[in-house]
C-alpha positions in Angstrom: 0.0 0.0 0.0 2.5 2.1 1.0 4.8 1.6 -2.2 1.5 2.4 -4.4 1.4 5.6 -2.7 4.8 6.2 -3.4 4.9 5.7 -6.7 1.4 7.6 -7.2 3.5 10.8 -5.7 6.4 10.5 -7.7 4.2 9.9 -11.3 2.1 13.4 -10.0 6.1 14.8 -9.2 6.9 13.6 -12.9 3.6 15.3 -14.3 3.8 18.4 -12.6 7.4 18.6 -13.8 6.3 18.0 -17.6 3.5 20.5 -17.0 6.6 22.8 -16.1 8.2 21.9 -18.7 5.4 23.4 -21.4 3.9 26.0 -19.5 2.2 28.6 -22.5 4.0 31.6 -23.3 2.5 34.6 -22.2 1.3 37.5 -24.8 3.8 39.8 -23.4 6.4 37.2 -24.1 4.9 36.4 -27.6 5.3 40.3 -28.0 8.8 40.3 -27.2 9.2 38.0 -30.3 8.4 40.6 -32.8 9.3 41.6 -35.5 9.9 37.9 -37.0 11.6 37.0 -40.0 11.3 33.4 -40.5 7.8 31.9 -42.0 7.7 29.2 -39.8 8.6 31.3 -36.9 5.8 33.4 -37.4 3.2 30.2 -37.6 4.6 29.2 -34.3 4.4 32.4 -32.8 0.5 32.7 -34.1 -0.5 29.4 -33.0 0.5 30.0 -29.4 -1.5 33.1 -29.2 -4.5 31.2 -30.5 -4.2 28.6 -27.9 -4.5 31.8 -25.4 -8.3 32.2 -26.8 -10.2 34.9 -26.6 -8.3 36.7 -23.2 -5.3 36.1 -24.9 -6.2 38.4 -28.2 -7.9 40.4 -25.9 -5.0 41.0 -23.9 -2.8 41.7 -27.1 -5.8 44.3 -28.6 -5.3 46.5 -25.0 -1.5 47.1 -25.6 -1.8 48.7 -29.1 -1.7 52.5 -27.9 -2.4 55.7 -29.6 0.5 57.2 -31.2 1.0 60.2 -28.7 1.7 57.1 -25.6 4.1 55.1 -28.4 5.8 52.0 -26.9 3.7 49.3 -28.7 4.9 48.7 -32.4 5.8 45.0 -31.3 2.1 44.6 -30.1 0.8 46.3 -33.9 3.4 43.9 -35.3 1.9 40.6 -33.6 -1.8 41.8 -34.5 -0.8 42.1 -37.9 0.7 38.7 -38.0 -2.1 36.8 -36.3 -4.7 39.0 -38.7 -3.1 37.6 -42.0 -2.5 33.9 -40.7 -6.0 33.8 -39.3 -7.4 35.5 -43.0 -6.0 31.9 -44.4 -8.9 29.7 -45.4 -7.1 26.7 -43.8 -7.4 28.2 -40.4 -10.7 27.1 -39.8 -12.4 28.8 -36.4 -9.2 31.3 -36.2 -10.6 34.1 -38.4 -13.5 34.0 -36.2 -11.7 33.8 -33.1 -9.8 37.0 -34.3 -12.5 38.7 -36.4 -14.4 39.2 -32.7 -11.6 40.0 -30.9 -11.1 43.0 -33.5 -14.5 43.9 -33.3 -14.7 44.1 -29.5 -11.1 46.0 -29.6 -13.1 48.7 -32.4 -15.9 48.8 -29.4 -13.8 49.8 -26.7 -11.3 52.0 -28.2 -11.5 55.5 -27.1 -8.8 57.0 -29.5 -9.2 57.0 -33.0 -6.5 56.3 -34.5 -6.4 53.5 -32.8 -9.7 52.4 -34.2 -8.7 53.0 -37.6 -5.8 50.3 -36.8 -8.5 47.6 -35.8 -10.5 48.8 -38.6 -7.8 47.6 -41.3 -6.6 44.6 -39.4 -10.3 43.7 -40.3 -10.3 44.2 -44.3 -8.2 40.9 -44.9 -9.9 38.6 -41.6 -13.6 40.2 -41.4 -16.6 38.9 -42.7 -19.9 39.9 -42.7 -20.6 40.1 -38.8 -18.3 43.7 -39.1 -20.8 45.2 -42.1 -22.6 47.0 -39.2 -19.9 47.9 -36.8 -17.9 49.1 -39.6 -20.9 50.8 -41.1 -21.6 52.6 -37.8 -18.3 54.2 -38.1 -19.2 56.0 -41.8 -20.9 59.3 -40.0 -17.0 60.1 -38.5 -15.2 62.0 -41.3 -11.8 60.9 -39.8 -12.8 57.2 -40.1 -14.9 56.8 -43.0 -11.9 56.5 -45.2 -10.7 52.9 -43.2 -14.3 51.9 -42.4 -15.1 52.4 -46.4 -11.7 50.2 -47.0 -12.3 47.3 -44.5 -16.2 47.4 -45.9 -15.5 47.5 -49.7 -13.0 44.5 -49.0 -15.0 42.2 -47.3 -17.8 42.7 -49.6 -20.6 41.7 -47.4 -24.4 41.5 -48.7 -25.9 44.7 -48.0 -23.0 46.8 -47.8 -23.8 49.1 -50.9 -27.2 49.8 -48.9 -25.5 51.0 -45.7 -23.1 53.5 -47.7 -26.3 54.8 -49.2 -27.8 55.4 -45.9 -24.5 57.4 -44.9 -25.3 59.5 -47.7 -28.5 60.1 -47.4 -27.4 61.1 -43.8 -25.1 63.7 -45.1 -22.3 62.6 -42.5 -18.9 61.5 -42.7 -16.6 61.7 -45.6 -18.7 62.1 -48.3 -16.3 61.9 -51.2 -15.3 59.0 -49.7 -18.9 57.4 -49.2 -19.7 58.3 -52.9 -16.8 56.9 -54.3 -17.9 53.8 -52.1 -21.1 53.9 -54.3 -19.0 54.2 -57.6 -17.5 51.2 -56.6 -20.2 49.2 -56.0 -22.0 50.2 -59.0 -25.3 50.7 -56.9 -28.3 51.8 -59.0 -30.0 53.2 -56.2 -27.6 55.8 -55.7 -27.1 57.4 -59.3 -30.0 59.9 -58.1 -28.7 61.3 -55.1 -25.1 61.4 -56.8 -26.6 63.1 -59.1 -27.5 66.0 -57.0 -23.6 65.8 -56.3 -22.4 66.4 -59.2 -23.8 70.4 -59.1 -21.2 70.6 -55.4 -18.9 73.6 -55.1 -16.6 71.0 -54.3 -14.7 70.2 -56.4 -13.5 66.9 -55.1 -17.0 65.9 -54.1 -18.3 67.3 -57.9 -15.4 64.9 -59.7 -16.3 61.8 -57.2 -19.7 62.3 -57.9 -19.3 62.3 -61.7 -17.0 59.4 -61.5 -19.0 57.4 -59.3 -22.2 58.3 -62.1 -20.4 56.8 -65.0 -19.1 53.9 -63.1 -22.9 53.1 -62.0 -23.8 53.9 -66.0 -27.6 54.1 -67.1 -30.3 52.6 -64.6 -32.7 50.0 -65.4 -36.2 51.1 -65.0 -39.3 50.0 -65.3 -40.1 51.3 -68.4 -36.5 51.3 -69.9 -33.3 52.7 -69.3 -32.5 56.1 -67.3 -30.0 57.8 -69.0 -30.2 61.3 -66.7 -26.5 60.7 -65.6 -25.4 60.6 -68.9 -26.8 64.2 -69.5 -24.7 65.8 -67.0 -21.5 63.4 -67.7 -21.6 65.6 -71.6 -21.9 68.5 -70.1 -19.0 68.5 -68.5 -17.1 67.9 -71.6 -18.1 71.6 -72.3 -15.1 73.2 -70.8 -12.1 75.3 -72.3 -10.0 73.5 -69.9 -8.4 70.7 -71.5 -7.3 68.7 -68.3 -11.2 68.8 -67.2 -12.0 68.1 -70.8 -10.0 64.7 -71.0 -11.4 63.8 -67.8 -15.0 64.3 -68.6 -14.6 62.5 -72.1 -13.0 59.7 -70.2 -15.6 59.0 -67.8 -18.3 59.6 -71.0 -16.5 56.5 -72.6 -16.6 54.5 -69.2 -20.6 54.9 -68.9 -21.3 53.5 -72.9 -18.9 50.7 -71.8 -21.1 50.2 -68.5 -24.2 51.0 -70.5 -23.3 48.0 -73.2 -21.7 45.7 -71.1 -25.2 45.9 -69.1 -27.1 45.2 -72.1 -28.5 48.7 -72.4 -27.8 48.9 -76.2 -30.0 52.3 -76.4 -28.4 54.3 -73.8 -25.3 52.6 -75.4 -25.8 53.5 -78.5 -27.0 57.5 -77.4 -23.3 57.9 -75.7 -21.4 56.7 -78.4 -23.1 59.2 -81.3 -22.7 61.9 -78.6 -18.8 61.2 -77.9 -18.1 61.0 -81.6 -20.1 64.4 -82.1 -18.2 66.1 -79.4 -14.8 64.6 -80.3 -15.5 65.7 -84.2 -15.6 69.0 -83.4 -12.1 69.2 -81.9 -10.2 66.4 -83.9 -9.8 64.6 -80.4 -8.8 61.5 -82.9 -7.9 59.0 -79.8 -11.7 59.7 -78.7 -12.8 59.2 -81.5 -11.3 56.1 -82.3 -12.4 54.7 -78.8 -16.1 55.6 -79.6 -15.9 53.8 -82.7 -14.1 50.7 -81.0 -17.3 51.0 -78.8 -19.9 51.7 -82.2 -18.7 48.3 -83.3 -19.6 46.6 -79.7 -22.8 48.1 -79.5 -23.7 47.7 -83.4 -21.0 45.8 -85.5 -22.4 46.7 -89.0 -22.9 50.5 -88.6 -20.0 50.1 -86.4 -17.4 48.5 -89.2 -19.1 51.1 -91.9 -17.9 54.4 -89.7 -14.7 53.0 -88.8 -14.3 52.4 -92.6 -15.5 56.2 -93.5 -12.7 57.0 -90.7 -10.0 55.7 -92.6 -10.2 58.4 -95.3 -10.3 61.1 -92.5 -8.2 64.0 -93.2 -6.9 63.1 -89.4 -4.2 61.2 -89.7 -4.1 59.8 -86.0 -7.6 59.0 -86.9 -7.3 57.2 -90.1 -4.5 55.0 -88.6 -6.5 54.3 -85.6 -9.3 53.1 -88.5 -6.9 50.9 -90.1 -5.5 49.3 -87.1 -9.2 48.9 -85.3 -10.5 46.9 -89.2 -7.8 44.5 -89.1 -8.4 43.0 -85.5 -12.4 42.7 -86.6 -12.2 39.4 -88.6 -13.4 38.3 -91.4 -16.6 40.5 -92.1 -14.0 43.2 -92.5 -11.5 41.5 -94.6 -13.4 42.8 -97.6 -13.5 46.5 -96.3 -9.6 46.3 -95.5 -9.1 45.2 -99.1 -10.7 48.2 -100.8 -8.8 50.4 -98.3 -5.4 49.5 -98.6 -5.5 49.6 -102.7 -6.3 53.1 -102.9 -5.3 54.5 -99.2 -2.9 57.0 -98.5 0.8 55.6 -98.1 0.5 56.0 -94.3 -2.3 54.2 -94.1 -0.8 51.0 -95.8 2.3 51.7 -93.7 0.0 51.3 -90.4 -1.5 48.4 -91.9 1.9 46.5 -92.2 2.8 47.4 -89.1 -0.6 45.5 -87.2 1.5 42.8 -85.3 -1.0 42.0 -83.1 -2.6 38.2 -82.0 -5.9 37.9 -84.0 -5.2 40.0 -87.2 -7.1 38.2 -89.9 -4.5 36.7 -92.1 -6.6 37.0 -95.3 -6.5 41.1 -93.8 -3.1 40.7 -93.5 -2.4 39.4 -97.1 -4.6 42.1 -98.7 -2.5 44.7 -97.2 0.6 43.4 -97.7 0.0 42.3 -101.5 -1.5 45.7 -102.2 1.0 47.8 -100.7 4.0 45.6 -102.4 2.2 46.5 -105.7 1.7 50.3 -105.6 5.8 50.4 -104.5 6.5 48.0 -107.8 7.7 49.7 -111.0 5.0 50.0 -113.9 5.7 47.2 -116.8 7.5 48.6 -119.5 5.5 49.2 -122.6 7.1 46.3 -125.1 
């Protein structure tokens, strides 16, 4: 009996010493590690934390300080690393386990910096249980920027609708919040934007027209709206040539929306009203990028005006014609043939020098052939 209980002492003794022997590491000792270098290092390092739970990433949230205190870029450096291992889909309940802690450490911050941290420690781990803390943070103008960022990465259902309730609210960063919208291509808010777009700011004005031709026309009932278009052309009317090129850029970005939403009217509307604009100041690359677009939307109107714009006095233009037939196919072949034999010598020239994947060979050939003839001398007369 008494030789059981000795040996029952000594296996707790032996027990207690292997306990010992892997006690956990602490998080201030886990801190200490940082920064690491090694990969495998840094797996080791994040798995110990995790095996703290919750306290343990609570404990690590409390030491990250605002920047006035200092002292704590180990404790930013070990929340970064456990965010990204954690945002790995092989991780299983560890985004979870980290994605709460980051949302309780958002919670209880008092300093705001400090909850723009947490806020983009949560654009690579969150998931959709932050969409409404995150969105909660929009009405702060110095945090909609991360809290726009962390939303528009995770990409939770619903988002689009809580940056349109921000603006309505007219809180927070706006430029920010409608840029958000651009984004997100939300129908709902071209009408709002639109009001936007008249704002004696200037920054809010531009986001406001970018974010409109991002969205492009909106499907209605009873067709397409194409209101935003309206005020998308008229700011093309503009002496300044820097706000000109922006304005006709973001007109060509709403007839790509508009056609690659199937909205061949709208489509078709922005396309005759870039090449009308662009006409009238030989703005040849605009030009040609309408017409890329006229073949898109309509390919047999579209292949006869970019066939007309090969004879254009422009020269940039009739190049840009050349080049834009012979990457069409084969129901331009015949068009590419009747150019090249009567073109202008630069013309042909651009037509050689298509070395692009998906010429038509047959195209290719034409050219070629017709421009070797017209440099051939004329048969002497026997």
């Amino acid at each position: 009996m008494k030789r059981w209980n000795v040996n029952m002492i000594v296996g707790l003794w032996v027990v207690l010493v292997m306990a010992a022997g892997v006690r956990a590491e602490t998080v201030a000792e886990l801190v200490k590690r940082m920064p690491l270098q090694a990969v495998q290092t840094n797996t080791v390092t994040c798995e110990a934390l995790l095996a703290l739970g919750a306290d343990g990433l609570a404990e690590l949230a409390g030491k990250v300080q605002p920047p006035a205190v200092g002292g704590d870029a180990q404790a930013r450096y070990l929340v970064s690393g456990i965010t990204f291992y954690a945002a790995r889909p092989e991780v299983g309940e560890a985004r979870s386990l980290v994605e709460q802690a980051w949302l309780a450490a958002l919670a209880g911050a008092e300093h705001r910096e400090v909850k723009a941290f947490f806020m983009r420690r949560l654009q690579p781990c969150g998931t959709a249980a932050s969409r409404d803390a995150l969105a909660g943070h929009l009405s702060d103008p110095t945090l909609t920027e991360p809290a726009a960022q962390a939303l528009l990465a995770i990409a939770a259902p619903g988002t689009a609708a809580r940056f349109l309730i921000a603006l309505k609210a007219g809180q927070g960063d706006i430029k920010t919040i409608v840029q958000a919208l651009g984004i997100l291509a939300h129908d709902a808010a071209a009408e709002p934007i639109r009001a936007l777009a008249a704002s004696e700011d200037l920054a809010i004005q531009a986001a406001a027209l970018d974010a409109l031709a991002a969205i492009g026309p909106v499907k209605r009932w009873l067709g397409w709206d194409h209101d935003s278009y309206v005020l998308l052309s008229a700011a093309c009317q503009t002496t300044n040539r820097y706000a000109r090129s922006q304005a006709l850029g973001r007109c060509v970005r709403y007839a790509e929306k508009a056609h690659a939403r199937g909205a061949s009217k709208p489509a078709a509307l922005a396309v005759h009203s870039l090449l009308a604009m662009s006409r009238e100041r030989g703005e040849s690359a605009v030009q040609a990028a309408a017409l890329a677009l006229w073949v898109a939307v309509n390919r047999r109107e579209g292949i006869a005006a970019v066939t007309e714009s090969v004879h254009s006095d422009d020269r940039a233009l009739s190049i840009a014609g050349i080049k834009l037939l012979m990457r069409l196919g084969d129901d331009a072949d015949d068009h590419v043939a009747e150019i090249v034999t009567s073109a202008a010598p630069h013309v042909r020239v651009a037509a050689l020098d298509v070395l692009v994947p998906g010429v038509s060979p047959a195209a290719s050939m034409a050219a070629s052939m017709a421009s070797i003839s017209s440099w051939l001398p004329s048969p002497m007369a026997p």
